[in-house]
C-alpha positions as CSV (number, residue, x, y, z in Angstrom):
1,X,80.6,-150.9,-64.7
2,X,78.4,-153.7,-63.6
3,X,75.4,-153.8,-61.6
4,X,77.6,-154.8,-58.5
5,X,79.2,-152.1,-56.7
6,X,83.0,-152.8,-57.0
7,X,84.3,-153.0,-53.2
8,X,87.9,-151.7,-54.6
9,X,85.8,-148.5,-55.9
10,X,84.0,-147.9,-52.3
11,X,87.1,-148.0,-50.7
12,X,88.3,-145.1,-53.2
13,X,84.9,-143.4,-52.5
14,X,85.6,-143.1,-49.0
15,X,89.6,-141.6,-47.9
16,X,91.3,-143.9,-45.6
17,X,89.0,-146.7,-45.8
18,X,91.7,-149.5,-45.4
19,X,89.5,-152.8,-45.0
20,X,89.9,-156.5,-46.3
21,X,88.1,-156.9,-49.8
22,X,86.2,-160.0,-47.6
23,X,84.4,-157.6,-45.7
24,X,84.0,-154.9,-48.6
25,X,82.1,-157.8,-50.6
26,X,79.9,-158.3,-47.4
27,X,78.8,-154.5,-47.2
28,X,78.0,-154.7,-50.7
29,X,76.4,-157.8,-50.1
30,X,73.8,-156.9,-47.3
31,X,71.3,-154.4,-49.3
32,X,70.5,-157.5,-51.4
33,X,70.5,-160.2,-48.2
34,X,68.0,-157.8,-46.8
35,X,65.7,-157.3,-49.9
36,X,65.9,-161.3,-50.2
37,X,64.5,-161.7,-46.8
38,X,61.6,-159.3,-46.8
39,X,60.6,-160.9,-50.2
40,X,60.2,-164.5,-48.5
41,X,58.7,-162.9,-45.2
42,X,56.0,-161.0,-47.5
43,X,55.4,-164.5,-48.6
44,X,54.9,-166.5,-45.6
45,X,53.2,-163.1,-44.3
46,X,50.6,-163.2,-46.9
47,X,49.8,-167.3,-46.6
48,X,49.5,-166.6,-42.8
49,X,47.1,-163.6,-43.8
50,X,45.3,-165.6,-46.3
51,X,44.8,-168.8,-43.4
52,X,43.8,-166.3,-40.7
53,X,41.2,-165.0,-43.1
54,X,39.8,-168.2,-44.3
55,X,39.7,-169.2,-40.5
56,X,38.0,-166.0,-39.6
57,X,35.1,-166.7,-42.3
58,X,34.9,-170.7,-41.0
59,X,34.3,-169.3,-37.6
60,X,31.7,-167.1,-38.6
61,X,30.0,-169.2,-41.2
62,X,29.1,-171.6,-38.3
63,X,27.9,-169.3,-36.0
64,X,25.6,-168.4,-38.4
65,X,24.8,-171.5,-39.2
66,X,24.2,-172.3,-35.0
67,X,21.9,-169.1,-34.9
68,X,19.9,-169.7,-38.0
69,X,16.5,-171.5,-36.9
70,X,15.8,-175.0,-38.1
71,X,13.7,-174.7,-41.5
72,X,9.5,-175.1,-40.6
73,X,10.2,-175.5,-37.1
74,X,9.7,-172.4,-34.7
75,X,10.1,-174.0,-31.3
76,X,13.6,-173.2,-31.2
77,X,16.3,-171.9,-29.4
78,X,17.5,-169.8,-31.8
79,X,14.0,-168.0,-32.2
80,X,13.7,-167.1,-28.6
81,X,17.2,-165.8,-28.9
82,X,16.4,-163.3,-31.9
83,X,13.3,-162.2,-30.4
84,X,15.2,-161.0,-27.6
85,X,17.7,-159.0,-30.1
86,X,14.9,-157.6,-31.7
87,X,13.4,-156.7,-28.8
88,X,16.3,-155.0,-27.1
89,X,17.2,-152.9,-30.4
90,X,13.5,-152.0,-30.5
91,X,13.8,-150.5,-27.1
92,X,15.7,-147.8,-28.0
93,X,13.6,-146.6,-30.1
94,X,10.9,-144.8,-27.6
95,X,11.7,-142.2,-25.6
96,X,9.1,-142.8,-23.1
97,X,10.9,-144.4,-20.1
98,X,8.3,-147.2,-19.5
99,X,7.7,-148.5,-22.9
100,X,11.9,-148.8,-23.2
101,X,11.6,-150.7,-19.8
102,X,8.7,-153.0,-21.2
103,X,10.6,-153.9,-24.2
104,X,13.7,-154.5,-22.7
105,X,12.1,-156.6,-20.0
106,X,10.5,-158.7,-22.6
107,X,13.7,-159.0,-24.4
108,X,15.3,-160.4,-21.1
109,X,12.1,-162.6,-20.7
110,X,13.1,-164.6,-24.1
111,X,16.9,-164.2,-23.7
112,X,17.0,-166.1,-21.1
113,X,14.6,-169.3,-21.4
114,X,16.8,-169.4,-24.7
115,X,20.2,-169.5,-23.4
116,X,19.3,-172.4,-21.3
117,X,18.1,-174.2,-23.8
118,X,21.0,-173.9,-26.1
119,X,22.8,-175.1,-23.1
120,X,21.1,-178.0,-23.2
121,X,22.1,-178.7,-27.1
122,X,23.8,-182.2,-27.2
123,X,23.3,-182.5,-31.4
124,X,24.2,-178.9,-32.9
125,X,24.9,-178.7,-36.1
126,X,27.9,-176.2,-37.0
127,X,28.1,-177.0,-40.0
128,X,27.4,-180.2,-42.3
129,X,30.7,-182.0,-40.9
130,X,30.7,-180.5,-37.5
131,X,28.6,-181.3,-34.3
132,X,29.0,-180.0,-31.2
133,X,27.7,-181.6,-27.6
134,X,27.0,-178.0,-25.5
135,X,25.9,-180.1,-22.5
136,X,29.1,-182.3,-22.5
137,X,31.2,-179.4,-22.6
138,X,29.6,-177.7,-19.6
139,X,29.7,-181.1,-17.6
140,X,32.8,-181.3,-15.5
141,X,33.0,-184.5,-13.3
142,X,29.0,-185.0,-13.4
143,X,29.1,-181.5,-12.8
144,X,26.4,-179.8,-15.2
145,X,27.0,-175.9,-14.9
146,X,24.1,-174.8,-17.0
147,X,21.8,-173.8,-14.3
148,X,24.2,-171.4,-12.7
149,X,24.6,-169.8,-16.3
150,X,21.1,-169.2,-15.9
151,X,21.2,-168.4,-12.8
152,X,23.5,-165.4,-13.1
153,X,21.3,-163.9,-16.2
154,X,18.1,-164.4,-13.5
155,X,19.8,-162.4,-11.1
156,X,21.3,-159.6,-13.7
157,X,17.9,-159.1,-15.0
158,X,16.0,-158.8,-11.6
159,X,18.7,-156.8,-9.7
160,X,20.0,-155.3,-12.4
161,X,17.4,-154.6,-15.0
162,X,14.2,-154.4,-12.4
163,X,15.4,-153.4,-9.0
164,X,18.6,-151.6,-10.0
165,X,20.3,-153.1,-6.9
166,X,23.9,-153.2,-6.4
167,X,25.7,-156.1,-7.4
168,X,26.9,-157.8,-4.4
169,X,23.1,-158.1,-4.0
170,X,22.6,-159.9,-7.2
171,X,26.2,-162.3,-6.2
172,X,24.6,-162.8,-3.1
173,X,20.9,-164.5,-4.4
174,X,22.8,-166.0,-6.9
175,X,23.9,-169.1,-5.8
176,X,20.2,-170.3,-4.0
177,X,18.5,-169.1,-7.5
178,X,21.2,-171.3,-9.5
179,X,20.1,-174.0,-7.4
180,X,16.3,-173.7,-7.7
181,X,16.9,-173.7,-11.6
182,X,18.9,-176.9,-11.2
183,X,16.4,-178.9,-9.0
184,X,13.2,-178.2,-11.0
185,X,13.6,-180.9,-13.7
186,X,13.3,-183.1,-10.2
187,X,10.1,-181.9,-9.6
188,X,9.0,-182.0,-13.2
189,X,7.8,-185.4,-14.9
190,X,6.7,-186.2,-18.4
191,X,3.0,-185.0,-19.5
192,X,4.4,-182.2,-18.4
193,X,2.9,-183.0,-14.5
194,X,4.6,-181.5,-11.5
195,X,5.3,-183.8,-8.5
196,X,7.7,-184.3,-5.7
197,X,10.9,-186.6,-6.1
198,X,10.0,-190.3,-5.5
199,X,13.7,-191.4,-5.5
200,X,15.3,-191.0,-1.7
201,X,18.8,-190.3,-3.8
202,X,17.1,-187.4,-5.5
203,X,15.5,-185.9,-2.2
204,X,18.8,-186.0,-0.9
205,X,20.7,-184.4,-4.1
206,X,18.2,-181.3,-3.7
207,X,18.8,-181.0,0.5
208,X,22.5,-181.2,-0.6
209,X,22.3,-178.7,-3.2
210,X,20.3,-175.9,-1.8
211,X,22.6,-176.4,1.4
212,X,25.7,-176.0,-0.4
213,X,24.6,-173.2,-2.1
214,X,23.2,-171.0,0.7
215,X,26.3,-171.6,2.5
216,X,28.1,-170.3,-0.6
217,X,25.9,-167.5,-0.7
218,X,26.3,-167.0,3.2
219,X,30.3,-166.6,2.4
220,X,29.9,-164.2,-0.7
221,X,27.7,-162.0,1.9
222,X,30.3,-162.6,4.8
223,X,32.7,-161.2,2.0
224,X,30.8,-158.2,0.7
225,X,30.4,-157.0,4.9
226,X,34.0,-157.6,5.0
227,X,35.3,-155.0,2.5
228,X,31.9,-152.6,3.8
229,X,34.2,-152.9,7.6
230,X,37.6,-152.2,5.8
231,X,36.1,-149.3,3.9
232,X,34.4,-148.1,7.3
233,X,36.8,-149.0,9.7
234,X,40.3,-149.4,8.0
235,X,42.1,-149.4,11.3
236,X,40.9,-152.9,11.3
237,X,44.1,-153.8,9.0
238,X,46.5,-152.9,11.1
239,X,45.0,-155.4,13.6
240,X,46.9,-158.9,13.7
241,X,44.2,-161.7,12.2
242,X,46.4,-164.1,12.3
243,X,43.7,-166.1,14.5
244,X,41.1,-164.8,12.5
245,X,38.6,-167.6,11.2
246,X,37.5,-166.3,8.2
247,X,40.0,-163.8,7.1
248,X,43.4,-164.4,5.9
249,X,45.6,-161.6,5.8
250,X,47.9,-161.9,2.7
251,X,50.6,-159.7,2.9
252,X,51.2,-159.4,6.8
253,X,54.4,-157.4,6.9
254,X,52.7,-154.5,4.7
255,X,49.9,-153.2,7.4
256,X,48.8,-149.9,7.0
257,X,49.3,-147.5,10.6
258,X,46.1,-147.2,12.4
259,X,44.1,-144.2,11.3
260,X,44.6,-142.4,14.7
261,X,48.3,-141.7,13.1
262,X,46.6,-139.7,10.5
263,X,44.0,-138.0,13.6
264,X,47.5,-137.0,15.8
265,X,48.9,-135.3,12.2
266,X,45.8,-133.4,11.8
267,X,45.3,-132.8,15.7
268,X,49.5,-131.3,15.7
269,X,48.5,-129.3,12.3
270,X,45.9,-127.8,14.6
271,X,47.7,-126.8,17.2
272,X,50.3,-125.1,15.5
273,X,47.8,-123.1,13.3
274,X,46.0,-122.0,16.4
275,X,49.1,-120.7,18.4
276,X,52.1,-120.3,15.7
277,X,52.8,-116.5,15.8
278,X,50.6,-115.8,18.6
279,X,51.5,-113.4,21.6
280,X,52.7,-115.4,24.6
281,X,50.1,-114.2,27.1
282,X,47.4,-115.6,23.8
283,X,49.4,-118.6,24.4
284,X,49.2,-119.1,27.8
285,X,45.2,-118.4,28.5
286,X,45.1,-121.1,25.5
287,X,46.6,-123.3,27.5
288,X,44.6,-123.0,31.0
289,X,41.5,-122.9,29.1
290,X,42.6,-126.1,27.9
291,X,39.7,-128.3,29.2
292,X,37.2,-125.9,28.1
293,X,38.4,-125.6,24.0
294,X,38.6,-130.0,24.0
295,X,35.2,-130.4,22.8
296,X,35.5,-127.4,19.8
297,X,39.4,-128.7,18.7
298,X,38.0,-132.3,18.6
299,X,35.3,-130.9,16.1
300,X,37.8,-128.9,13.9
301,X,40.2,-131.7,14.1
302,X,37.3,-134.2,12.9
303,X,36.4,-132.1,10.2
304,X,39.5,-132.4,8.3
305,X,39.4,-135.9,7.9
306,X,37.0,-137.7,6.0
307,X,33.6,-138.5,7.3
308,X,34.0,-142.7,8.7
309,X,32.0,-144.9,10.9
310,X,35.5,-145.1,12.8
311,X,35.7,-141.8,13.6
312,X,32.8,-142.5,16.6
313,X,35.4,-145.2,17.9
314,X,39.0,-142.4,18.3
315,X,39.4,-140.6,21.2
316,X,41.3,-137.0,20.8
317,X,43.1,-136.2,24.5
318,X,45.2,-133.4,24.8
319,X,47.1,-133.3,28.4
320,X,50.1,-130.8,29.5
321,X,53.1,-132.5,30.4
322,X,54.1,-132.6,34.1
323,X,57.1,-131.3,35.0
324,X,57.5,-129.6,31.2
325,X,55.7,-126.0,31.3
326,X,55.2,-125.3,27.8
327,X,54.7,-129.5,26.4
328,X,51.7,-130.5,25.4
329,X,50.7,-134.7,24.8
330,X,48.4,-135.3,22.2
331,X,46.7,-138.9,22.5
332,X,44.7,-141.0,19.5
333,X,42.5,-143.3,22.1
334,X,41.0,-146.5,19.8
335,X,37.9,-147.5,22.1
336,X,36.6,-149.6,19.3
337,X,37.0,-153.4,19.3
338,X,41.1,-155.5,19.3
339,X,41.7,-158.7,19.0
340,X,42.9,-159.0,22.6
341,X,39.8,-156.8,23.6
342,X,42.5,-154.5,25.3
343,X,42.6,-151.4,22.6
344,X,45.2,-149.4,22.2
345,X,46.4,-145.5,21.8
346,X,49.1,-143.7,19.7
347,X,50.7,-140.6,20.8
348,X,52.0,-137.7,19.7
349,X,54.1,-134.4,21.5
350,X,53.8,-131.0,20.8
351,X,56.3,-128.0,22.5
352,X,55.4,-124.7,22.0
353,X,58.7,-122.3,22.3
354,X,58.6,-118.3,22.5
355,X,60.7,-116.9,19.6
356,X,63.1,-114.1,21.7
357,X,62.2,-110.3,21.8
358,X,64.1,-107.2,20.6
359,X,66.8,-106.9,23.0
360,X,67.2,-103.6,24.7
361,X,71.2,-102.5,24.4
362,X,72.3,-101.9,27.7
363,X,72.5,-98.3,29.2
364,X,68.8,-97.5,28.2
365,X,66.1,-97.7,30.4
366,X,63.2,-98.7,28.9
367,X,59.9,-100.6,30.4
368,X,59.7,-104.1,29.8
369,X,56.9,-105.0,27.4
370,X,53.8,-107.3,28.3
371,X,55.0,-109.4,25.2
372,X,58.4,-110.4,24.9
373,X,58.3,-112.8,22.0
374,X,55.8,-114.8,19.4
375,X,54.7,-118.4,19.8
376,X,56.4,-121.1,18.1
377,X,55.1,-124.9,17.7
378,X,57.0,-127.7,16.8
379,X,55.7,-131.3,16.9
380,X,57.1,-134.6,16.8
381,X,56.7,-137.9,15.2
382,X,53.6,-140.1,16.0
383,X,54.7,-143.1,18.5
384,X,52.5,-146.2,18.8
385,X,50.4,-147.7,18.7
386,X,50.4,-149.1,22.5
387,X,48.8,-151.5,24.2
388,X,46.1,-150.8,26.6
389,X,44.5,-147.9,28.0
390,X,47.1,-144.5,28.2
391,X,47.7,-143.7,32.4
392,X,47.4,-139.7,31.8
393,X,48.6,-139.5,35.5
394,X,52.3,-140.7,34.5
395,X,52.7,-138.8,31.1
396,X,56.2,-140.4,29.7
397,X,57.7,-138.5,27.4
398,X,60.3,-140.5,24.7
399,X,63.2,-138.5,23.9
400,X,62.9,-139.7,19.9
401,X,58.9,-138.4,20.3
402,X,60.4,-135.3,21.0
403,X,61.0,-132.2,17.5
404,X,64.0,-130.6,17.2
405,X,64.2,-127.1,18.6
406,X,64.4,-124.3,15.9
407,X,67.8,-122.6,16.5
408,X,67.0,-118.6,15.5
409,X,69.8,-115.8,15.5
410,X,68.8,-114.6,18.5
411,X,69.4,-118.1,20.0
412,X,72.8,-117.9,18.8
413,X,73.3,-114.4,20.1
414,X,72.1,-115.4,23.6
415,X,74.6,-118.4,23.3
416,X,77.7,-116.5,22.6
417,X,77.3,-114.0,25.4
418,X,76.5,-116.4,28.0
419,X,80.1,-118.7,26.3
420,X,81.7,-115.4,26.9
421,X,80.3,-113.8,30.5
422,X,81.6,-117.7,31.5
423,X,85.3,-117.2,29.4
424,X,85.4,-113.9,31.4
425,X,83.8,-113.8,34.3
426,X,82.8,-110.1,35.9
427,X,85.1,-108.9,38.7
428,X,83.0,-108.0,41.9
């Protein structure tokens, strides 16, 4: 037998295998098509391997080569840079909090006087073949970004390092430091001596510079009190800013309800956990004490939701329907400012039901008790939000505002004797 499997024999191997011998041969065939192409793919594999090595090794040969300090020269760059790594992996060293802080600051103090100077490279030497321009390659248009590169490791190190502000206070000095950084060469001559800009084109440049850049600054702050509002005051969303000046509202069709739909939901949550299952007669001295518990359900309604500047700016109403004995409105007043300066409300209605009593089978005589029935609280949707200021004199009720009433057995019960004392009427 040969080192090729016959095809003839596999179809003997396997009963009532009836295929052409063309496609026997390619079975047989694909074991060795597919040890054919991982051999060439391990080839290719390992010369890609082998480039992406030797690539990896140029790379960091010249960054050695960049951070290796000129030979008898110690004014460099590249010293002030490793005295700052030395500095900053000496700082962990002590445990006593102020020495680590002294270290590290002086660190920062040689880290950055040596970035910008690197930045300011226009002959470094990569490697013997290799030169790179850093100051050409942070120009864009005349545009030199260095300073603001310095800028931002000023500000890291004094908000960050120092003061341990937040950062939107170190985004915020940013831009004004970045400019200071990038008009002192102006005021800098050679000697060194320090004088004022003679030429009226470089007076201007600096008036230009520091104006652009505060008003940049003024934006990032405009920006940072922005998201402080939405995070204080996210009602302010589902406000139309389409006139707004200086926001632009990005996905309009997706606003988020006004928070007073989520004060109504805990304000009906209320009010069925205070009178579900009550007596009626509890129920009804709830009710005409009404005015008098406002001030105590606002304060365990408010305490359910989560403590907001825009809490100060809802008002909580609850008001008994005319005309409806047992209905009570619950209004979400927003007093705080609108675009049209007209505010708004959302709304919400409650009805409180009495579940039937035992019913007393006719023939026996038995006194009527004080409590016929438990209390039973069902509350709509929330409707809104409306425009304006809500007229509590002309409640309106919307039918949709309105839940469904629970239908209980004894409802049922009730309905089928009244069908049938109508079917047969008593005989006088």
């Amino acid at each position: 037998m040969g080192s090729v499997i016959n095809p003839f024999l596999l179809s003997q191997i396997i009963p009532g295998l009836t295929l052409s011998p063309v496609i026997l041969w390619i079975l047989a065939l694909i074991p060795f098509g597919l040890l054919l192409a991982l051999a060439i793919t391990s080839i290719f594999a390992f010369d890609i391997a082998k480039s992406i090595v030797a690539s990896i090794q140029n790379t960091f040969q010249q960054i050695v080569n960049i951070l290796t300090p000129p030979k008898d020269k110690w004014d460099s760059w590249q010293v002030l840079i490793w005295i700052s790594a030395f500095s900053w992996v000496f700082s962990m060293l002590p445990r006593n909090e102020i020495i680590h802080s002294f270290i590290a600051t002086v660190g920062w103090l040689f880290l950055i006087p040596g970035v910008h100077w690197f930045m300011h490279e226009e002959k470094l030497k990569a490697a013997p073949d290799v030169e790179i321009n850093v100051k050409k390659g942070l120009t864009v248009n005349n545009f030199y970004f260095a300073p603001w590169i310095t800028g931002a490791l000023v500000c890291i190190f004094l908000f960050g390092s120092l003061i341990q502000s937040p950062i939107s206070v170190a985004l915020v000095f940013w831009p004004p430091i970045s400019a200071i950084i990038a008009s002192l060469p102006k005021f800098i001559k050679l000697g060194p001596e320090y004088a004022l800009p003679e030429k009226p084109e470089d007076r201007q440049q600096i008036i230009l510079l520091m104006l652009s850049n505060l008003l940049l600054s003024c934006w990032i702050g405009l920006y940072f009190l922005t998201q402080d509002w939405l995070e204080q005051y996210p009602s302010i969303l589902s406000s139309d800013l389409s006139r707004s000046a200086f926001v632009l509202d990005l996905s309009p069709r997706d606003k988020p309800a006004p928070r007073g739909s989520i004060l109504l939901e805990r304000a009906g949550e209320t009010v069925e956990g205070q009178l579900a299952e009550r007596s009626w007669s509890q129920v009804e001295r709830w009710l005409l004490e009404l005015n008098e518990r406002k001030g105590e359900f606002q304060e365990e309604v408010f305490s359910q939701m989560t403590d907001l500047e825009e809490n100060e700016l809802w008002q909580l109403e609850l008001r008994p329907v005319p005309g409806m004995e047992y209905a009570l409105q619950l209004f979400a007043v927003w007093i705080g400012p609108t675009t049209d300066g007209m505010g708004y409300y959302l709304t919400k209605t409650c009805l409180i039901n009495r579940k039937p009593g035992t019913r007393v089978p006719p023939g026996e005589s038995a006194t009527p008790p004080a409590v016929t029935g438990l209390a039973q609280v069902a509350c709509g949707g929330v409707r809104g939000p409306f425009p304006g200021k809500p007229d509590y004199a002309r409640i309106q009720i919307f039918p949709d505002a309105l839940p469904l009433p629970e239908v209980t057995p004894e409802a049922v019960s009730g309905m089928e004797d009244r069908s049938n004392h109508e079917t047969h009427p008593t005989r006088q």
